[in-house]
C-alpha positions as a LaTeX table, in Angstrom:
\begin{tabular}{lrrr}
\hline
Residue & $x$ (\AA) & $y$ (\AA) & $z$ (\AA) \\
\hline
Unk1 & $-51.84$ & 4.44 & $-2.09$ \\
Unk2 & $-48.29$ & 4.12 & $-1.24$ \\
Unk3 & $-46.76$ & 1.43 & 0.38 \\
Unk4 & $-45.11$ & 1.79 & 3.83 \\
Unk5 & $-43.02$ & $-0.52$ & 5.66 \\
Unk6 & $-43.20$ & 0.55 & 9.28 \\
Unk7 & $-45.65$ & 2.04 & 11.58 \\
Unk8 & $-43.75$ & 5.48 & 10.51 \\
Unk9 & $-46.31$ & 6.40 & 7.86 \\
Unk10 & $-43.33$ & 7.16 & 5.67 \\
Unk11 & $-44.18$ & 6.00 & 2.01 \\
Unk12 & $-41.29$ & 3.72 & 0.49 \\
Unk13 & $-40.36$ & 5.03 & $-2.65$ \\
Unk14 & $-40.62$ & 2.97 & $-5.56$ \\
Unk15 & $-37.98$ & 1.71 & $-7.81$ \\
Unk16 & $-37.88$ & 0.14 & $-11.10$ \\
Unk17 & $-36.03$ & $-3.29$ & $-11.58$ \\
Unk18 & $-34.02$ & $-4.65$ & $-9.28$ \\
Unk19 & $-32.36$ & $-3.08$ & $-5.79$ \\
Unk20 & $-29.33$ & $-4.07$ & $-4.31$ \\
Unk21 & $-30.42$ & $-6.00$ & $-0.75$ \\
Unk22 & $-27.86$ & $-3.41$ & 1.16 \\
Unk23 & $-29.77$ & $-0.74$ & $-0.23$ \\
Unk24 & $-32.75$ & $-2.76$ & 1.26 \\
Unk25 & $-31.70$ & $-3.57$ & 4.72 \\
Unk26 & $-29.15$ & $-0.50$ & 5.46 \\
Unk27 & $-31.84$ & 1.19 & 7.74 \\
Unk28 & $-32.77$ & $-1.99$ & 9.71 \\
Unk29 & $-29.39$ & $-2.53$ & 10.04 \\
Unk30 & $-28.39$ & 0.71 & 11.32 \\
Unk31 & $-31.57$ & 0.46 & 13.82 \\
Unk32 & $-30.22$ & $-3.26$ & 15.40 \\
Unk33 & $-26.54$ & $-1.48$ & 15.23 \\
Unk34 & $-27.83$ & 1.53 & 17.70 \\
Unk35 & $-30.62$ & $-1.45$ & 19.88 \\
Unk36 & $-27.49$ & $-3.15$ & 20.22 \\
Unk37 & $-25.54$ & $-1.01$ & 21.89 \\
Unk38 & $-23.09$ & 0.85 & 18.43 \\
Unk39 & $-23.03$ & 4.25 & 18.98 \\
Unk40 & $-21.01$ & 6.97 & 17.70 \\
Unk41 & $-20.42$ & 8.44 & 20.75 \\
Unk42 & $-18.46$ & 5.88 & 22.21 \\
Unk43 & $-15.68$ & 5.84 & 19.87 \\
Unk44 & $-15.06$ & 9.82 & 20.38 \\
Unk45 & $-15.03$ & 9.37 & 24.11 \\
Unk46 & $-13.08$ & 5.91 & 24.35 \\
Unk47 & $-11.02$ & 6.29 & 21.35 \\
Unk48 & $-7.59$ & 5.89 & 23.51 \\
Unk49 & $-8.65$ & 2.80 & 24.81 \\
Unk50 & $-9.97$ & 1.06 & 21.75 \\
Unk51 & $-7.09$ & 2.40 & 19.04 \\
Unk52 & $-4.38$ & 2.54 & 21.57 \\
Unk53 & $-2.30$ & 5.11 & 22.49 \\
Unk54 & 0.26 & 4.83 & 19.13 \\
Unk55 & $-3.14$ & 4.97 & 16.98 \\
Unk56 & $-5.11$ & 7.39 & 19.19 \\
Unk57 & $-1.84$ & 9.59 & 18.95 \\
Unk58 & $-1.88$ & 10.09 & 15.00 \\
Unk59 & $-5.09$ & 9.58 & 14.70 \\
Unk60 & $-8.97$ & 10.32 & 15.86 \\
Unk61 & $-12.21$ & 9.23 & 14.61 \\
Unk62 & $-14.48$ & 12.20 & 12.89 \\
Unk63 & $-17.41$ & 10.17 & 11.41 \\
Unk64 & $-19.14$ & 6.75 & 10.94 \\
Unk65 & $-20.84$ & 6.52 & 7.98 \\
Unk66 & $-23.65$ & 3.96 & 7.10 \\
Unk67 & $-23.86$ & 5.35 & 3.47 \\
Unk68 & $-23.26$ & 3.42 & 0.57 \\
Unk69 & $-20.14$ & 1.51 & 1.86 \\
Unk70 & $-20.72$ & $-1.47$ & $-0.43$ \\
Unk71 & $-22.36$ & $-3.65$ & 2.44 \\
Unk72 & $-23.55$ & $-4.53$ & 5.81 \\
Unk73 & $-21.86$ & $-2.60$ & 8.98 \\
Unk74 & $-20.47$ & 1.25 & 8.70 \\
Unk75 & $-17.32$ & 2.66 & 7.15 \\
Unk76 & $-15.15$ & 4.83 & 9.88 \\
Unk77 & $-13.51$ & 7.84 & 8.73 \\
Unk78 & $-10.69$ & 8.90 & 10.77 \\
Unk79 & $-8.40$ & 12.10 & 10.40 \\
Unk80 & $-4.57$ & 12.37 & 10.16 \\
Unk81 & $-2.01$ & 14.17 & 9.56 \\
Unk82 & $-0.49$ & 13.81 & 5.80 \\
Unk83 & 3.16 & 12.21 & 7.43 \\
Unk84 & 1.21 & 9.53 & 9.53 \\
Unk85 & $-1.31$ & 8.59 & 6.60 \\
Unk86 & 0.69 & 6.07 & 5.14 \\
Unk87 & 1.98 & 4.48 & 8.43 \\
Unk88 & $-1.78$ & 4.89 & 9.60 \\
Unk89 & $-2.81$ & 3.01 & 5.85 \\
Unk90 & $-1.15$ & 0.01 & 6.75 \\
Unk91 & $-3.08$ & $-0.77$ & 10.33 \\
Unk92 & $-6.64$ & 0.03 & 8.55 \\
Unk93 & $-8.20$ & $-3.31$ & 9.20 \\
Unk94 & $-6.01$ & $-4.00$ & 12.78 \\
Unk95 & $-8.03$ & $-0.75$ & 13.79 \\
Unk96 & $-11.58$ & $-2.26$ & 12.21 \\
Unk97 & $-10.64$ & $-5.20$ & 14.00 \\
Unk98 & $-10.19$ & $-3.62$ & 17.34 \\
Unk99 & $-13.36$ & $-1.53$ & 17.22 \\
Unk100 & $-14.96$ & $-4.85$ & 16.31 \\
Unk101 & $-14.49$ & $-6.51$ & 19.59 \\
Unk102 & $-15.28$ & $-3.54$ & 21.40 \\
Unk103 & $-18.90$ & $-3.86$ & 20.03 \\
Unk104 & $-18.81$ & $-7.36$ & 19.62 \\
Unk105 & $-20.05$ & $-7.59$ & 16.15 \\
Unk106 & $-18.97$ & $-6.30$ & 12.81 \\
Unk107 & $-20.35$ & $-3.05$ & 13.56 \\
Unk108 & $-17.81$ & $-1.56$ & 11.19 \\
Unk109 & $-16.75$ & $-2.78$ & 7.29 \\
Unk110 & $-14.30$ & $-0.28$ & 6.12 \\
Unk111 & $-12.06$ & 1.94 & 7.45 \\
Unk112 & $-10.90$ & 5.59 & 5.36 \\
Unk113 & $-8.72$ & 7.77 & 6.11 \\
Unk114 & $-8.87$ & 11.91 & 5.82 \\
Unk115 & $-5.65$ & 13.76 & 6.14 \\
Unk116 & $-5.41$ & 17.20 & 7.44 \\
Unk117 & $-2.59$ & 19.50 & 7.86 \\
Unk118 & $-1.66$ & 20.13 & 11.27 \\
Unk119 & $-1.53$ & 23.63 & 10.93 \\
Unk120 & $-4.34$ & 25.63 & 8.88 \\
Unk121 & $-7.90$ & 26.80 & 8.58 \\
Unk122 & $-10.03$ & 26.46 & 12.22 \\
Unk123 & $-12.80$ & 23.60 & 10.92 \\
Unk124 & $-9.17$ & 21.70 & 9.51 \\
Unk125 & $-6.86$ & 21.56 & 12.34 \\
Unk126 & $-5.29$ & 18.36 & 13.45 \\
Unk127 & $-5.15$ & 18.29 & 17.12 \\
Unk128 & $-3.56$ & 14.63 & 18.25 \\
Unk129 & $-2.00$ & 14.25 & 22.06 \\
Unk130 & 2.13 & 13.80 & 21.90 \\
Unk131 & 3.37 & 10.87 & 23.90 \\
Unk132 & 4.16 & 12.87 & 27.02 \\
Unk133 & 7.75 & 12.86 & 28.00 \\
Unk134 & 8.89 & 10.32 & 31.05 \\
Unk135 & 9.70 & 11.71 & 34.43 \\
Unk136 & 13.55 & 12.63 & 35.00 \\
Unk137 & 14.64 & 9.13 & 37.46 \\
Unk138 & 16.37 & 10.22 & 40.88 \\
Unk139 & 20.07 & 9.40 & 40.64 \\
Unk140 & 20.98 & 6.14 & 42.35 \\
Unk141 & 22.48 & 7.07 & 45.87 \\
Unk142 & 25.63 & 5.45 & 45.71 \\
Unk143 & 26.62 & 7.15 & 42.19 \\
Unk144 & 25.47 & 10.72 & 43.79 \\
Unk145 & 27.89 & 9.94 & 46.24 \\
Unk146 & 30.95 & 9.15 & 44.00 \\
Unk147 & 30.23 & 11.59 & 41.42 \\
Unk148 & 30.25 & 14.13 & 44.63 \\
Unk149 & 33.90 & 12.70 & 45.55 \\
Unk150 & 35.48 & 13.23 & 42.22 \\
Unk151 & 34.15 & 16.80 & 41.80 \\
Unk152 & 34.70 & 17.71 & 45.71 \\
Unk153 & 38.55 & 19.28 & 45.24 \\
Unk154 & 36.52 & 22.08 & 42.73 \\
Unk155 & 36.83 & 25.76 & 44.64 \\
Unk156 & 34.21 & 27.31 & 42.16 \\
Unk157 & 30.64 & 26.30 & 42.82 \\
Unk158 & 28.84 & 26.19 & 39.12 \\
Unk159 & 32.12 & 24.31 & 37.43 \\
Unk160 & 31.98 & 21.60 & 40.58 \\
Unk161 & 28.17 & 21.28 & 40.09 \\
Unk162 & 28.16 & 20.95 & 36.12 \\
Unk163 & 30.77 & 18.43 & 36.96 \\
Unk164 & 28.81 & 16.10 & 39.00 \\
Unk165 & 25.97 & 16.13 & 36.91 \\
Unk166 & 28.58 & 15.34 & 34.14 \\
Unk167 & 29.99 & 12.26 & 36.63 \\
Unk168 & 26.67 & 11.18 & 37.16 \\
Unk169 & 25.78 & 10.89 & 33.75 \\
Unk170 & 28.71 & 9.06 & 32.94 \\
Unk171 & 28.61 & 6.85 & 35.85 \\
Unk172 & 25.28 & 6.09 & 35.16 \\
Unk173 & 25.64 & 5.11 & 31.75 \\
Unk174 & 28.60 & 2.18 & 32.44 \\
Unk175 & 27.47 & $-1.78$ & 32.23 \\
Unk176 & 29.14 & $-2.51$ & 35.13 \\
Unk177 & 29.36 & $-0.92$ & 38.16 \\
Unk178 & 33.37 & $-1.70$ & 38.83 \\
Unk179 & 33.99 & $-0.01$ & 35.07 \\
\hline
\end{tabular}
């Protein structure tokens, strides 16, 4: 009769010699991973705020994998784009670290990476958010209002407007305001 190991009435398979005690315990330890509160889920829809928005940019997670990563906790694969691998290589275990105190625990060992081309077949395509560009800033009042003055003797109307935008810019850019 075969010998089972849970209440599951699956039969453990039997080996011959000795096992490696990850190869023992990776199912038990995936089970207290997911009782205590890891799930997969929560890195796809919080990646953002547990990479950051530099990482989360380049990067996104596609798959944790409780295979044979050489140990206790989970290797994370995350895809990126063949420019940002290297940069990406460099912060591997700053990233494991961060998703480490979001659970709490060591929930994940190792970190790999995947690149992808940005461009390409449907199931490959990289498809990170760009860092969205900052609101234009309202001209300060009192530089609107010289850079008005010194294009006000102008008869024609486009010339004296591309020339106060040019003023403002300029007047905008000066250290000091008496310049």
């Amino acid at each position: 009769m075969p010998v089972t190991t849970r209440q599951t009435d699956k039969p453990e398979r039997r080996r011959r010699g000795f096992e490696r005690t990850s190869a023992l315990l990776t199912q038990r330890i995936r089970e207290a991973g997911e009782a205590r509160g890891f799930a997969v889920t929560r890195l796809l829809t919080h990646w953002d705020e547990i990479a950051g928005p530099d990482i989360a940019r380049i990067a996104r997670p596609v798959e944790v994998n409780y295979g044979r990563s050489g140990g206790f906790g989970a290797t994370l694969v995350l895809l990126t784009t063949g420019a940002n691998a290297p940069m990406l290589d460099m912060q591997k275990e700053r990233i494991r670290e961060k998703v480490n105190a979001t659970y709490g625990y060591a929930a994940i060992s190792r970190v790999r990476l995947t690149q992808t081309a940005p461009t390409g077949f449907a199931e490959g395509q990289a498809q990170f958010t760009r860092q969205p560009k900052p609101a234009p800033r309202a001209p300060d009042p009192e530089i609107a209002a010289r850079a008005h003055e010194s294009a006000a003797g102008i008869e024609n109307a486009d010339l004296r407007e591309a020339l106060e935008a040019l003023a403002q810019n300029v007047l905008s850019r000066r250290k000091h305001p008496a310049d």
